[in-house]
Each structure stands twice: as C-alpha cells, then as structure tokens.
TIGUBA-336530 format. One record per residue (C-alpha): residue in one letter; x, y, z. Coordinates in Angstrom, 1 decimal. Layout:
{residu->a | xx->X | yy->Y | zz->Z}
...
END
This chain:
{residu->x | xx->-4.5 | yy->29.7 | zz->-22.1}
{residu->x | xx->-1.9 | yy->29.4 | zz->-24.5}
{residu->x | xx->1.5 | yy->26.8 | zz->-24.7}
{residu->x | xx->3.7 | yy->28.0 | zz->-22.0}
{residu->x | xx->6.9 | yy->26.3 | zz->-23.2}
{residu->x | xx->8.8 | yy->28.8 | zz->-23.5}
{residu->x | xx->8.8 | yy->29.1 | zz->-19.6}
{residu->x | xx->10.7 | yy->26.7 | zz->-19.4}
{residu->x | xx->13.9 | yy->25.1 | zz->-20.5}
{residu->x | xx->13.3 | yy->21.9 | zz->-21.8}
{residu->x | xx->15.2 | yy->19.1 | zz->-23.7}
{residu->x | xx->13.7 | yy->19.7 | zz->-27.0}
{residu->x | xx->14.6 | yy->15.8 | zz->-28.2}
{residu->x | xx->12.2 | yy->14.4 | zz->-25.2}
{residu->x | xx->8.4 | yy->14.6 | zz->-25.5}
{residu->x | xx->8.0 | yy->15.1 | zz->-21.5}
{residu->x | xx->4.7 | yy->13.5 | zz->-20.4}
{residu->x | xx->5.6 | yy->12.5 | zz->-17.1}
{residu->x | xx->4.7 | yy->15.7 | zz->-14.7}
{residu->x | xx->3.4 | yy->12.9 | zz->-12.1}
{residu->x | xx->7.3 | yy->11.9 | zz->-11.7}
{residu->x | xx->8.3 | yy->15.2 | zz->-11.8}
{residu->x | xx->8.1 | yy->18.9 | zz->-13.5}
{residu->x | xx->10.7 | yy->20.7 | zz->-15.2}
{residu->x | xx->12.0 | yy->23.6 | zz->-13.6}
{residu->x | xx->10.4 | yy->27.0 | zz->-14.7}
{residu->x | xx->13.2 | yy->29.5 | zz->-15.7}
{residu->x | xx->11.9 | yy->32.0 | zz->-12.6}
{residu->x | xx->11.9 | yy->28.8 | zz->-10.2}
{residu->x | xx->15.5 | yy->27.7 | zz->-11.2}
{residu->x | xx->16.8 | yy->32.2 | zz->-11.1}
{residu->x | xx->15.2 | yy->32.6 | zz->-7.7}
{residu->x | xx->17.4 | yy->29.3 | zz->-6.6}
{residu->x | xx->20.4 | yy->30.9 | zz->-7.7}
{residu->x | xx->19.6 | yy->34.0 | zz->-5.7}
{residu->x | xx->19.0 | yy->32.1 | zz->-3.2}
{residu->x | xx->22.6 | yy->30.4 | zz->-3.1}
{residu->x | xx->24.5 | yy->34.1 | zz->-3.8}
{residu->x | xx->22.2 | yy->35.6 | zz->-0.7}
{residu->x | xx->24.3 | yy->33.6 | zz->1.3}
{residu->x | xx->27.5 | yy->34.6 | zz->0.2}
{residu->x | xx->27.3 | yy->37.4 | zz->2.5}
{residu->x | xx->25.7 | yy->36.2 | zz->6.0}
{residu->x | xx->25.9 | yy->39.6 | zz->7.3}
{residu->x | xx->23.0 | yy->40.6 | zz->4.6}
{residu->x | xx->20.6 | yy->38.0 | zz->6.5}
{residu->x | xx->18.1 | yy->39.6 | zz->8.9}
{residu->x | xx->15.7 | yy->38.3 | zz->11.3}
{residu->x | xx->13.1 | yy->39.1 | zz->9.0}
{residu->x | xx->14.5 | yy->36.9 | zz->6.4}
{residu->x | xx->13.7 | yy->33.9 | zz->8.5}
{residu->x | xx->10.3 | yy->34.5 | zz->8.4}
{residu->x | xx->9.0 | yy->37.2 | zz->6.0}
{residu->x | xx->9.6 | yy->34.7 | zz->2.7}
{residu->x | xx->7.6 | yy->31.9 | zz->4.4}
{residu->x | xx->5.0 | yy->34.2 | zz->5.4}
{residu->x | xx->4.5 | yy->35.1 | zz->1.7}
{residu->x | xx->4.6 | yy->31.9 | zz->0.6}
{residu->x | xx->1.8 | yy->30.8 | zz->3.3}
{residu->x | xx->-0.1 | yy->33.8 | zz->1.7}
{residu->x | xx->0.5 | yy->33.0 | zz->-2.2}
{residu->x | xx->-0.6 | yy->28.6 | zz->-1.1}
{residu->x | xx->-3.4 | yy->30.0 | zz->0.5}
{residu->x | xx->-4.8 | yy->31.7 | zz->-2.5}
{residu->x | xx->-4.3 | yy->28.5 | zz->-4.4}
{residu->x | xx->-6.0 | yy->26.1 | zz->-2.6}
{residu->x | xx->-8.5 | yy->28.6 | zz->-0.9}
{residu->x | xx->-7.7 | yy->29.0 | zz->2.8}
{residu->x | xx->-9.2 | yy->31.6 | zz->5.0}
{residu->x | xx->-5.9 | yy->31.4 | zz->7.0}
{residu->x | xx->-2.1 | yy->31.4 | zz->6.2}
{residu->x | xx->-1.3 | yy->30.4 | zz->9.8}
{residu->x | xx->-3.1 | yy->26.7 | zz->9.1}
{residu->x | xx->-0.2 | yy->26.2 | zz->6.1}
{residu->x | xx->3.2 | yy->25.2 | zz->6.9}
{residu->x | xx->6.2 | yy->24.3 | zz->5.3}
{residu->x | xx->7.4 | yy->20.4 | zz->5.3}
{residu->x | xx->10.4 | yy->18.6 | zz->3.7}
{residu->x | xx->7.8 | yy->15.9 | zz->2.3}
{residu->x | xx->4.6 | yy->14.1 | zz->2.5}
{residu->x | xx->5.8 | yy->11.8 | zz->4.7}
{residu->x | xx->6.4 | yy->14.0 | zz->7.3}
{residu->x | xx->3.6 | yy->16.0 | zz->6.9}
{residu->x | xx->1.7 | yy->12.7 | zz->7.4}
{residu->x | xx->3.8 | yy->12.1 | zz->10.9}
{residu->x | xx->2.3 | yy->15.1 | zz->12.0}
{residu->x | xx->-1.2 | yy->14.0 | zz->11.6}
{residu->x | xx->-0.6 | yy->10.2 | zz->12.8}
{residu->x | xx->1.1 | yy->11.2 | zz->15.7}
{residu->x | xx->-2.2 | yy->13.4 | zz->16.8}
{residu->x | xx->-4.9 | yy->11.3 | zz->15.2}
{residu->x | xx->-7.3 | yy->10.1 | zz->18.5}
{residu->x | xx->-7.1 | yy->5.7 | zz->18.1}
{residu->x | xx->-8.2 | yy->3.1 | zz->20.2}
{residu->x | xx->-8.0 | yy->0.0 | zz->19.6}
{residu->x | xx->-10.6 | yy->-1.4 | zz->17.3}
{residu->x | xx->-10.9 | yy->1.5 | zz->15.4}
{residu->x | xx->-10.3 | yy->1.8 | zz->11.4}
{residu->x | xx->-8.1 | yy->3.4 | zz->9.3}
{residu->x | xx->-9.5 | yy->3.4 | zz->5.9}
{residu->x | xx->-7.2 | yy->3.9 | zz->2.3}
{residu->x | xx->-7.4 | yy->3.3 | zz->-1.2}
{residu->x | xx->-5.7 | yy->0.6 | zz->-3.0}
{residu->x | xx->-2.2 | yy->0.8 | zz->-3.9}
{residu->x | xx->-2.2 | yy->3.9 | zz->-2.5}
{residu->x | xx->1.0 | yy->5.7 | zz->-2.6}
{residu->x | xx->3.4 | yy->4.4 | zz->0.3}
{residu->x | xx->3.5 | yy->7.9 | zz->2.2}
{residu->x | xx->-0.2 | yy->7.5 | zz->2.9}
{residu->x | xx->-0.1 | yy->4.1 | zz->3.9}
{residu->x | xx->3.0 | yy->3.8 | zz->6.5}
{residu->x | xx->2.1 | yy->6.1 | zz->8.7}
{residu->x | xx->-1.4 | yy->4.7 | zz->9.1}
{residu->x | xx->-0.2 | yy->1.3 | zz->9.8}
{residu->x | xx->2.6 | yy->2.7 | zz->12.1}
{residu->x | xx->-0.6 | yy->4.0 | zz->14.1}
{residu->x | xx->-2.8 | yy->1.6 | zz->13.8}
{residu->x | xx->-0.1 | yy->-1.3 | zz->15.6}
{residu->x | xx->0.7 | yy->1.1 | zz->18.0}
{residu->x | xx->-3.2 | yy->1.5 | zz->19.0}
{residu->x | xx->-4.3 | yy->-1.8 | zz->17.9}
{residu->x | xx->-6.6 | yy->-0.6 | zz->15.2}
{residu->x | xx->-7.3 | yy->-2.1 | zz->11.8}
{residu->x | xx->-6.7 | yy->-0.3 | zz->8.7}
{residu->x | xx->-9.3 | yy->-1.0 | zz->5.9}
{residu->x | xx->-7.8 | yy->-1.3 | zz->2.6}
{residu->x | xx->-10.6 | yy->-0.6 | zz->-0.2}
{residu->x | xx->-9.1 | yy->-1.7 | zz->-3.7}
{residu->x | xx->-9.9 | yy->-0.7 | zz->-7.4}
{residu->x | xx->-12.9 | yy->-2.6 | zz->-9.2}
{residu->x | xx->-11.8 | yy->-5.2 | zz->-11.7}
{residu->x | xx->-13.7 | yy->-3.6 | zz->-15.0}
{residu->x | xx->-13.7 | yy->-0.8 | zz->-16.8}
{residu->x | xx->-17.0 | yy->0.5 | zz->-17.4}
{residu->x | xx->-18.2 | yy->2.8 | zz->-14.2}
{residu->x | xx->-14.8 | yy->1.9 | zz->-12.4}
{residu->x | xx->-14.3 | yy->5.3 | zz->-10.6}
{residu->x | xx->-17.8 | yy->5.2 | zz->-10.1}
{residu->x | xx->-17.7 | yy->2.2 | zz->-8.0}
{residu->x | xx->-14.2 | yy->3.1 | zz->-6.5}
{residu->x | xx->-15.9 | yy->5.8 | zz->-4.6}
{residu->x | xx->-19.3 | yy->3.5 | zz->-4.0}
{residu->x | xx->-16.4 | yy->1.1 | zz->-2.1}
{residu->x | xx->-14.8 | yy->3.9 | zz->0.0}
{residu->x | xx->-17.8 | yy->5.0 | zz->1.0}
{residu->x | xx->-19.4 | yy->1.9 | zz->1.8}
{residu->x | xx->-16.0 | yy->1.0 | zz->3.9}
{residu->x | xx->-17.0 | yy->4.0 | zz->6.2}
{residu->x | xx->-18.6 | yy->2.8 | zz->9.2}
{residu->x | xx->-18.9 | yy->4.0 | zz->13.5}
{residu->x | xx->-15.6 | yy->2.3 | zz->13.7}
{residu->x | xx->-13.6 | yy->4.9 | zz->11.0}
{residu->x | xx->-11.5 | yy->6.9 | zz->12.8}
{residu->x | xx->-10.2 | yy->8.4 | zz->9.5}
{residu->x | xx->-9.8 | yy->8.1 | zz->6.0}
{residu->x | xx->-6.9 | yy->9.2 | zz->4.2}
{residu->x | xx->-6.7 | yy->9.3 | zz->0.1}
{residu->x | xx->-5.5 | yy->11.5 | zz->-2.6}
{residu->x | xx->-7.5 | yy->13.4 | zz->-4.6}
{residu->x | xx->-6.7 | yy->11.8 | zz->-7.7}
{residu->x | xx->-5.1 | yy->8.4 | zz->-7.5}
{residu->x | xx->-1.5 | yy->8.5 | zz->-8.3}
{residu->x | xx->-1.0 | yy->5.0 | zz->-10.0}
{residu->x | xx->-4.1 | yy->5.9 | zz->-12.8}
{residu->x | xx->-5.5 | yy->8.9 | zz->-12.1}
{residu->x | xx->-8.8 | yy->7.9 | zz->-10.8}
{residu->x | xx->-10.7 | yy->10.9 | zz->-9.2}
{residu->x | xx->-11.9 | yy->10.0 | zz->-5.7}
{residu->x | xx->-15.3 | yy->12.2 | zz->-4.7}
{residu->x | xx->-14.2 | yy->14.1 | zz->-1.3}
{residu->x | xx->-17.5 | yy->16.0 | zz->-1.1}
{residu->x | xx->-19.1 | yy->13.0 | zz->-0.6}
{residu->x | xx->-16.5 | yy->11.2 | zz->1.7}
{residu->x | xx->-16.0 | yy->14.4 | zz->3.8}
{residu->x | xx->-19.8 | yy->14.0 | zz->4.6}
{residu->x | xx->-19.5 | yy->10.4 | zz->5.5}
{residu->x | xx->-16.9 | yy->10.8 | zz->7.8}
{residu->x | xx->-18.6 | yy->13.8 | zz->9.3}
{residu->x | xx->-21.5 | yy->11.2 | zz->9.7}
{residu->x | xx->-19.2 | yy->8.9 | zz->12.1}
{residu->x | xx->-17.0 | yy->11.5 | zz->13.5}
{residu->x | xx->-13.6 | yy->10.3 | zz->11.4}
{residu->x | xx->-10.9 | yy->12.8 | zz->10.1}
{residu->x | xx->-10.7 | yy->13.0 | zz->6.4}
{residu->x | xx->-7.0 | yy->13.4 | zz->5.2}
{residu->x | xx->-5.9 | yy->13.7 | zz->1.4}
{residu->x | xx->-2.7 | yy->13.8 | zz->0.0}
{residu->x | xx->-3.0 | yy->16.6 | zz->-2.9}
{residu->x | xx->0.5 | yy->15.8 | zz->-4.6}
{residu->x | xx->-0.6 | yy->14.6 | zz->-8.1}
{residu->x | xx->-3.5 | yy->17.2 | zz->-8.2}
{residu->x | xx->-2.8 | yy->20.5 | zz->-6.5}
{residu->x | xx->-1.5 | yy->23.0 | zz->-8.7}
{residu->x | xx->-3.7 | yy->21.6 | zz->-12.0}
{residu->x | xx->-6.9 | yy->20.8 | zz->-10.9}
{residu->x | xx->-8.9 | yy->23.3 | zz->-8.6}
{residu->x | xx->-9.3 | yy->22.7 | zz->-4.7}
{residu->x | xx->-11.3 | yy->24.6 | zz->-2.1}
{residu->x | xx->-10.5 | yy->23.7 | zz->1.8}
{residu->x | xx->-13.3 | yy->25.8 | zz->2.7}
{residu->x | xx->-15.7 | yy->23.6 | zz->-0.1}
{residu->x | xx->-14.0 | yy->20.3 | zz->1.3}
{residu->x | xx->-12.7 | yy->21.2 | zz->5.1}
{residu->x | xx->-10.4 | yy->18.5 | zz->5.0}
{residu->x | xx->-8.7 | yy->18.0 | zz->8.5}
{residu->x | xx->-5.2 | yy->17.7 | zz->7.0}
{residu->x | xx->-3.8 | yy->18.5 | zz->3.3}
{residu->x | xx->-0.5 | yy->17.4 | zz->2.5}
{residu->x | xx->1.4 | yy->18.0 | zz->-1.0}
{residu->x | xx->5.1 | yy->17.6 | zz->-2.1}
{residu->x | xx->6.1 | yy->21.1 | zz->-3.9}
{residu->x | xx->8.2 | yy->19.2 | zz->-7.0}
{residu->x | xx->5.3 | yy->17.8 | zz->-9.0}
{residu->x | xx->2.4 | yy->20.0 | zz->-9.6}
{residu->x | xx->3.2 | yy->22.6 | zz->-7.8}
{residu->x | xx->6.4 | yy->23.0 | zz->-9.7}
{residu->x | xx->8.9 | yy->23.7 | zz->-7.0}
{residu->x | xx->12.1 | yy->22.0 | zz->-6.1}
{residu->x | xx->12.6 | yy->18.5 | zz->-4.3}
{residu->x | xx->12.6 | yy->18.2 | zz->-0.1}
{residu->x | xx->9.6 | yy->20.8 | zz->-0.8}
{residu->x | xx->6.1 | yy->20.6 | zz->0.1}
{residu->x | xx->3.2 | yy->22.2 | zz->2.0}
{residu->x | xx->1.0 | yy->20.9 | zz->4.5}
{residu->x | xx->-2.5 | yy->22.6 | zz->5.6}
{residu->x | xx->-3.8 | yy->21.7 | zz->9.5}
{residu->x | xx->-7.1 | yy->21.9 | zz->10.3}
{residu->x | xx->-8.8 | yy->22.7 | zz->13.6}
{residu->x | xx->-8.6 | yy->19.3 | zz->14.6}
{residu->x | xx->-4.9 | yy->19.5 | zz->14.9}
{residu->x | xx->-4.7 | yy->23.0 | zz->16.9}
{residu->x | xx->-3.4 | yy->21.8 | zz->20.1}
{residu->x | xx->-1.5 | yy->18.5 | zz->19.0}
{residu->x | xx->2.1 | yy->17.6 | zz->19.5}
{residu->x | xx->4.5 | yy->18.0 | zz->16.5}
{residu->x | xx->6.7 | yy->15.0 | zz->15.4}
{residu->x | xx->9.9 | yy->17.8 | zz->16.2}
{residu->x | xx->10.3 | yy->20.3 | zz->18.9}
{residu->x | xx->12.3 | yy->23.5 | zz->17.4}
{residu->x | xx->13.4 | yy->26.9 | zz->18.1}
{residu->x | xx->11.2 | yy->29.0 | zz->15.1}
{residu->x | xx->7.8 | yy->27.5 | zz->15.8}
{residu->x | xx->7.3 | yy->28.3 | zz->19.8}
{residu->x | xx->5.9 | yy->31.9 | zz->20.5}
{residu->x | xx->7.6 | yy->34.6 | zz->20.3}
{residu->x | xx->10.3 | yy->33.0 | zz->18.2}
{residu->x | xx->11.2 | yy->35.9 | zz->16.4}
{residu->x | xx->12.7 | yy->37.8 | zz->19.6}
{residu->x | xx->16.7 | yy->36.1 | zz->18.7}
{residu->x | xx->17.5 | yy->37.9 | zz->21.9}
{residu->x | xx->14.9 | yy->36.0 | zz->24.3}
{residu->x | xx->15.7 | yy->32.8 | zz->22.6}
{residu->x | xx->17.3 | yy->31.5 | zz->25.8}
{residu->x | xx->13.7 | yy->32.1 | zz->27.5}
{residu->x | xx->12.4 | yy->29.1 | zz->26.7}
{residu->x | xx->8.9 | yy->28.9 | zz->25.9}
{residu->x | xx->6.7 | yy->25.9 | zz->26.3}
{residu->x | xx->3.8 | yy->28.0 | zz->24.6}
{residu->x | xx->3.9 | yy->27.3 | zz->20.5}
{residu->x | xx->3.5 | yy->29.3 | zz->17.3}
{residu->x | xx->-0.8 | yy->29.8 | zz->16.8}
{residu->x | xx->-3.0 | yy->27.3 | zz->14.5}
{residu->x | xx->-0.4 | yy->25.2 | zz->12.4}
{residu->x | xx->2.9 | yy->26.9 | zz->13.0}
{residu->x | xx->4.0 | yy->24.0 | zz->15.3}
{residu->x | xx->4.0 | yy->21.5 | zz->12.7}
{residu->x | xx->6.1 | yy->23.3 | zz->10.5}
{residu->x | xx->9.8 | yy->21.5 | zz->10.1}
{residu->x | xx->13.0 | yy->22.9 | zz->11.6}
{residu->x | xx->15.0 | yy->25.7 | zz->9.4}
{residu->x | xx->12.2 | yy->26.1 | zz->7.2}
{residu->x | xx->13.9 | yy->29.8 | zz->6.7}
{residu->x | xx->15.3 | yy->28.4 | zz->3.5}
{residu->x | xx->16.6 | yy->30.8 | zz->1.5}
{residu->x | xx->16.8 | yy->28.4 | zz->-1.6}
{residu->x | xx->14.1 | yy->26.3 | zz->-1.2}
{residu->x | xx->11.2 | yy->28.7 | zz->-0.1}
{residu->x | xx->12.6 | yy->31.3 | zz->-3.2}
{residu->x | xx->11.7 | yy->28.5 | zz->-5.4}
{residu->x | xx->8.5 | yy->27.7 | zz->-4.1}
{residu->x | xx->7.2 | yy->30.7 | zz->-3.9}
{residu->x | xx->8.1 | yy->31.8 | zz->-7.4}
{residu->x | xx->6.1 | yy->28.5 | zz->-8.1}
{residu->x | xx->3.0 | yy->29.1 | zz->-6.3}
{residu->x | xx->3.0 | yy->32.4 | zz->-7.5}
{residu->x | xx->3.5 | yy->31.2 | zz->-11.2}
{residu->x | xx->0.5 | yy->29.1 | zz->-10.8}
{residu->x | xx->-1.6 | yy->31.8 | zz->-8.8}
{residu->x | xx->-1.0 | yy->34.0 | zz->-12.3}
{residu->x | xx->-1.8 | yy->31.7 | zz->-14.8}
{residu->x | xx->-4.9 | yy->30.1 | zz->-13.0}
{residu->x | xx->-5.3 | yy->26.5 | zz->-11.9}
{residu->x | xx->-8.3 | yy->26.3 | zz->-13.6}
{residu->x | xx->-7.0 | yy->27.5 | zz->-17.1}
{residu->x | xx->-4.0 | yy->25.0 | zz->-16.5}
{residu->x | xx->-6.6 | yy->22.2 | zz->-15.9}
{residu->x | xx->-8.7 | yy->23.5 | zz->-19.1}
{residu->x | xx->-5.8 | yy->23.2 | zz->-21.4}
{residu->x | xx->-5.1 | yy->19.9 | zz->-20.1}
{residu->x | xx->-7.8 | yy->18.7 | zz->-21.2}
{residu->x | xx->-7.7 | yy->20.5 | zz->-24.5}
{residu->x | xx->-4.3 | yy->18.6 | zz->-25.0}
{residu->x | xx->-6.2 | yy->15.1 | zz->-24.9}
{residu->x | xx->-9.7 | yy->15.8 | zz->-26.4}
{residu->x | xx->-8.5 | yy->14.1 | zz->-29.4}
{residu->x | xx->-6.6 | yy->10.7 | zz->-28.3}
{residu->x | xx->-9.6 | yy->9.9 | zz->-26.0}
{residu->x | xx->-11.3 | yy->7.9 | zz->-28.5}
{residu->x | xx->-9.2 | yy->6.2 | zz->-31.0}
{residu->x | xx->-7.3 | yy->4.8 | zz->-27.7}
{residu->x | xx->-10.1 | yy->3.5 | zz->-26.2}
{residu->x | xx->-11.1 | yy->2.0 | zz->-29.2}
{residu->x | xx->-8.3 | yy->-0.1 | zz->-29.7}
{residu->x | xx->-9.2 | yy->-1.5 | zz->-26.4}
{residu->x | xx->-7.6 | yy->0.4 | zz->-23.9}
{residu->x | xx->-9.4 | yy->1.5 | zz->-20.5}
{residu->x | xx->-9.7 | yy->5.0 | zz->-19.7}
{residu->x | xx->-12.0 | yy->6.6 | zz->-16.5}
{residu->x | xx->-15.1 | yy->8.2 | zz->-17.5}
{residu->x | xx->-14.2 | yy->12.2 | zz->-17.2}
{residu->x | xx->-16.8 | yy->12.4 | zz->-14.5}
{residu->x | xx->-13.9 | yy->10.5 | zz->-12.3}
{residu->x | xx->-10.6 | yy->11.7 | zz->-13.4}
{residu->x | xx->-8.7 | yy->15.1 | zz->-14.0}
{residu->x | xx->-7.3 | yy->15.6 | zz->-17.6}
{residu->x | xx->-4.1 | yy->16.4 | zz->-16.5}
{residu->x | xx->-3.2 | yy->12.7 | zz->-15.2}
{residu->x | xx->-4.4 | yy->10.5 | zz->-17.5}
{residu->x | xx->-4.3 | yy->6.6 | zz->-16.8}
{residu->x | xx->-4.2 | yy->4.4 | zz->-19.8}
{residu->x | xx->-5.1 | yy->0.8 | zz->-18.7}
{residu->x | xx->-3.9 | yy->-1.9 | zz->-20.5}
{residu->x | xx->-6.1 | yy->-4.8 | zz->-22.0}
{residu->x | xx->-4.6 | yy->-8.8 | zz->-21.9}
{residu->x | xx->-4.2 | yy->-8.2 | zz->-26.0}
{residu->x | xx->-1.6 | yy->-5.6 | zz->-25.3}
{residu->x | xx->2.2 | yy->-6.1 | zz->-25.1}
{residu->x | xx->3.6 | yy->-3.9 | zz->-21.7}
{residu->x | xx->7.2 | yy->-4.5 | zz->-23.1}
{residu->x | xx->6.9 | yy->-3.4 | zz->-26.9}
{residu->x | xx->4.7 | yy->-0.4 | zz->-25.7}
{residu->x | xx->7.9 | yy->0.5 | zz->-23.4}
{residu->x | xx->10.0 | yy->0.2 | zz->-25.7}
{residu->x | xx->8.8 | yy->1.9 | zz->-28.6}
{residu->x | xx->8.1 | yy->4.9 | zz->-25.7}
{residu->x | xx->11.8 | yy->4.9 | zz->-24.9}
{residu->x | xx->13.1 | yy->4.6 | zz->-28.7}
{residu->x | xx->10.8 | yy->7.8 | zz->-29.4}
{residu->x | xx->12.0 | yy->9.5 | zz->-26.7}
{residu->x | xx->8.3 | yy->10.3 | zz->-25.1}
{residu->x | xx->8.6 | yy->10.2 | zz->-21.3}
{residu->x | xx->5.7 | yy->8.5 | zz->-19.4}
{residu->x | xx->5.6 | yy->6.3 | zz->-16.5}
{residu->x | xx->4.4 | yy->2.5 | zz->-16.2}
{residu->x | xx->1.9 | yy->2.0 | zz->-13.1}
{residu->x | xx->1.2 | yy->-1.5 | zz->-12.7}
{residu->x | xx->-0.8 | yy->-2.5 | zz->-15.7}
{residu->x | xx->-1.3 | yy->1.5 | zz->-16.2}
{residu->x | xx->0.7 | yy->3.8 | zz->-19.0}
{residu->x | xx->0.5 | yy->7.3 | zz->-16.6}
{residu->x | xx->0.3 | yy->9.6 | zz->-19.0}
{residu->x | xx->1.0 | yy->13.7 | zz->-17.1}
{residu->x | xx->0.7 | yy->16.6 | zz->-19.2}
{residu->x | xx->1.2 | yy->20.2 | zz->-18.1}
{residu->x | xx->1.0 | yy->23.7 | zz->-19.6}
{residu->x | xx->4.6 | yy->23.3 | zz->-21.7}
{residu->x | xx->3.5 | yy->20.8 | zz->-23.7}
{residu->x | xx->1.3 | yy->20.9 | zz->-27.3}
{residu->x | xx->-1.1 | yy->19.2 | zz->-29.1}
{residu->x | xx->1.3 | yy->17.6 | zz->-30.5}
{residu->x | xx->2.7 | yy->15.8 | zz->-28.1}
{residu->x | xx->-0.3 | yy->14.2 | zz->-27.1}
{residu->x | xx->-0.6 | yy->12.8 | zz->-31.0}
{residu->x | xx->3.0 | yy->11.6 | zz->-30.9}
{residu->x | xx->2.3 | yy->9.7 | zz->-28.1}
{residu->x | xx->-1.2 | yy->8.5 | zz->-29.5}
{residu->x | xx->0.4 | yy->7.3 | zz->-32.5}
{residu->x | xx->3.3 | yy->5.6 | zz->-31.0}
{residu->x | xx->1.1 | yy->3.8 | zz->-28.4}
{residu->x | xx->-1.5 | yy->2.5 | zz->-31.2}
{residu->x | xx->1.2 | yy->1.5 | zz->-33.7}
{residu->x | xx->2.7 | yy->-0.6 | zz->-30.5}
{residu->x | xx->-0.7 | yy->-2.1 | zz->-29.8}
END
C-alpha cells in the first residue's frame, strides 16, 4: 500500500500523529458533505427513499468491514455513549452481579456501567494495568480474565486500549464469558477501520464505534452492531423511522407498537442525515477499497524502525503480540522529563497526544516514514 496523502488535505507545516484524537477529513468525505448541505436546498428533491436508502448502504458497506452476516444488526448512533445506553438499559442485572472493565478505560465505557450497576445494586470490577513493562499486555489480559467469575454479568473493553494502545485478547475473553453466561461488549473506536475485526470470529453481543477517528467520518457519527442478545430489548428513545412499516409516510398516524427487525430499534432519531451518513459512507467505503488490513500493514511499516532506538533509551513499549501498530503507546520512564518532551513536540509542530504517563503516538495511511523519524528524533533528543 502506498502513502495516501494526497487524499487528503492536510496542513503541510504539522506532522499529524494524533489519528486517536481525530482524522483529517478525506477530500471525498468533506465533497460528499457539501452535497449533502446543497441536497437540501431544494426539499422538494427529497424522497421517502432518501430516508432510508443511504443508511441501508451504509449498513451494507460497515458490514463488509467488520464482517457481519447481517446489515439489519448495524445501526446508526450520534456516539458511543449512546450506543452504550442502548446496551445498559437491556443488560439482565441483579443485585450482586459484576460489571467488569479495564483500567482507565475511556469514560463512555465506564458511566453507563456504573449508572447500571447502582440502579441494580451490582458491583463493577475494575481490573487495572500491571506496574512493569516486560509482558504487561500479557498480564493485562491474564487480570481480565482472572476477574471473570459466576458473578460477571458482562465485560465491557475496547479492543485496543485508548490511553496506550494495549491490545486486549477478545477470543479469549469472549470464551470466558461464554463459560459464565456474561455479555461481552467492546468499544471498537481506536481500532476499527485500521486493524482487522470479525463479529462472526468474536460474536461480540454489542460493538460500538464513534465514525470520526478510525473510521474517518465526521463528528456526532458512529455505528453500533446488536447482537442477538439485544433482539427484543427496549431502546433508550422511542421514534417514528425505527417501528415497522415506517417507511409507509401515509400510515404514520397508525401507530405501531411492533419495531423495525434485529437492531433497527436502537438506531437514533433522524438518522436520515443527508450530511452525516454521505460522509460516512464515503468513509467506510474508502476503507472497504483500500483494505483494513493493508492500512494496518503499513502502519506498521511506518514504525519498524523507531521501535528500538526508543526503547533503548528507556522507554516502554508493548510487545507486538499485544498492541496494533497503528496506536502506538510510548511509556515514559522516571528519567524522562513529560514537560520538555511536550514542548519540544509543540515547537516542532508534530501532533501527538499525552495519556497519563503515555506519549499516544496514532499514525494512519497519510503519513510517511518520515514522519515517524521526525518524531523519533525529536523525542530522543528531548530524553
């Protein structure tokens, strides 16, 4: 796979290493926006088909990417958190029953679990990072696992940790929790759309992902795939698009207790967005064409070389067995100044993000070789 800079439209004075905060806007993302805004110029153009025939496709194209049998299990939602909602509200809990998370998980996977939890007096298990750096991912995962018990209810973590990258194993948690009867629920925003993912390999019960990272689609934008478990649950919102027979605008006033099949009912209010979905879809479909496993592969072209010289100058960085390449978390040592190293970031103009004691470090397929020395150079001569 080769650079795909020019795909984009990016600030050539910046060295952008920060797709975990956010990714630039592909030139076919931001056009399809603005078609979206002129559609509306003339209301009288807008169909009843155009409420549902762009979502449908982009069901189809997020299917491909993550592997789903079935479009109708994928629905559109304004953010993790709500996604989330969906699946708290339906999760089964009684009291004295655990919720189990990772450590400084992100807060979108963590409120709603407590919310739940007080309600339905259960107890939510928080398993935190090891203190070393030699096998750390490996005993991360060793933790969670251990942490799942008759009691777990469910366990919800991201595929890759958003703070340092750390890869968490979901074969082998999705087994456990099959063990003890507990849902398994990941939050795919910092690894969807560059690193590969099979629902029908993991059969998660719940998939949520925000579409303006990795999957390189506009903000209040992100996809959420259902599992059987959640086929007959309540949604968090009752609206007008996801009860059956919704596309009938003439029966509207028939009102239908009876909802949309598989996931539809979770899907959020007005998700007919002619902006939004036209950006998303030329995302997904972006990614579809290029390969999320040739984006992954070329992420980790991009940092075969810094690997070593910054671990050698003391840095801590997860054996590749437990992260992806394309969120790389640079742990800090006690010898190492976090100020200077921010500074000397920000005088050079390269763009990375500071996690705790972590330098997040988020390359994608518009940046170079390069880019990744600059960085290297700047962080060793700040060391």
């Amino acid at each position: 796979m080769n650079c795909k800079k020019s795909e984009f439209r990016l600030d050539p004075s910046v060295t952008y290493l920060n797709c975990s905060f956010m990714a630039p806007q592909l030139s076919v993302v931001e056009d399809a926006g603005l078609e979206g805004i002129r559609y509306k110029r003339n209301p009288h153009q807008i169909t009843i088909e155009h409420f549902f025939n762009e979502t449908e496709n982009l069901r189809s194209e997020y299917a491909k990417l993550i592997g789903a049998k079935n479009p109708q299990r994928i629905v559109v939602v304004p953010s993790v958190s709500y996604g989330m909602a969906n699946v708290a509200k339906n999760l089964p809990l009684q009291q004295g029953n655990q919720l189990i998370v990772a450590g400084e998980q992100f807060p979108s996977n963590v409120y709603p679990w407590r919310r739940a939890a007080s309600d339905k007096g259960a107890e939510i298990i928080t398993v935190p990072a090891p203190d070393v750096n030699t096998d750390r991912g490996k005993t991360w995962n060793e933790r969670v696992l251990d942490a799942i018990s008759p009691k777990t209810k469910m366990v919800a973590v991201g595929n890759v940790h958003w703070a340092d990258g750390t890869l968490f194993n979901l074969k082998e948690i999705r087994k456990r929790t099959r063990e003890v009867g507990a849902w398994l629920v990941i939050d795919g925003t910092q690894s969807v759309g560059a690193l590969p993912f099979s629902i029908e390999e993991i059969q998660p019960d719940a998939l949520i992902c925000a579409g303006y990272k990795w999957l390189l689609g506009p903000y209040s934008m992100g996809l959420a795939y259902y599992g059987p478990a959640l086929d007959d649950g309540i949604p968090v919102e009752e609206n007008w698009i996801n009860r059956y027979d919704s596309e009938n605008f003439a029966g509207l006033v028939n009102y239908n207790n009876q909802y949309q099949p598989y996931a539809l009912r979770y899907e959020v209010g007005e998700h007919s967005n002619f902006i939004l979905i036209s950006m998303q879809l030329a995302a997904i479909k972006q990614l579809n064409s290029w390969g999320v496993e040739n984006i992954q592969a070329y992420c980790d072209e991009l940092i075969s070389d810094i690997i070593a010289p910054i671990r050698e100058r003391g840095f801590g960085i997860e054996d590749e067995e437990f992260r992806g390449s394309h969120l790389l978390g640079i742990r800090l040592g006690s010898e190492h100044d976090l100020q200077k190293i921010q500074g000397r970031m920000k005088d050079e103009n390269i763009l990375v993000s500071f996690r705790g004691n972590s330098i997040r470090v988020s390359p994608n397929v518009y940046n170079t070789k390069e880019d990744l020395v600059r960085f290297s150079e700047v962080l060793l001569s700040s060391a």
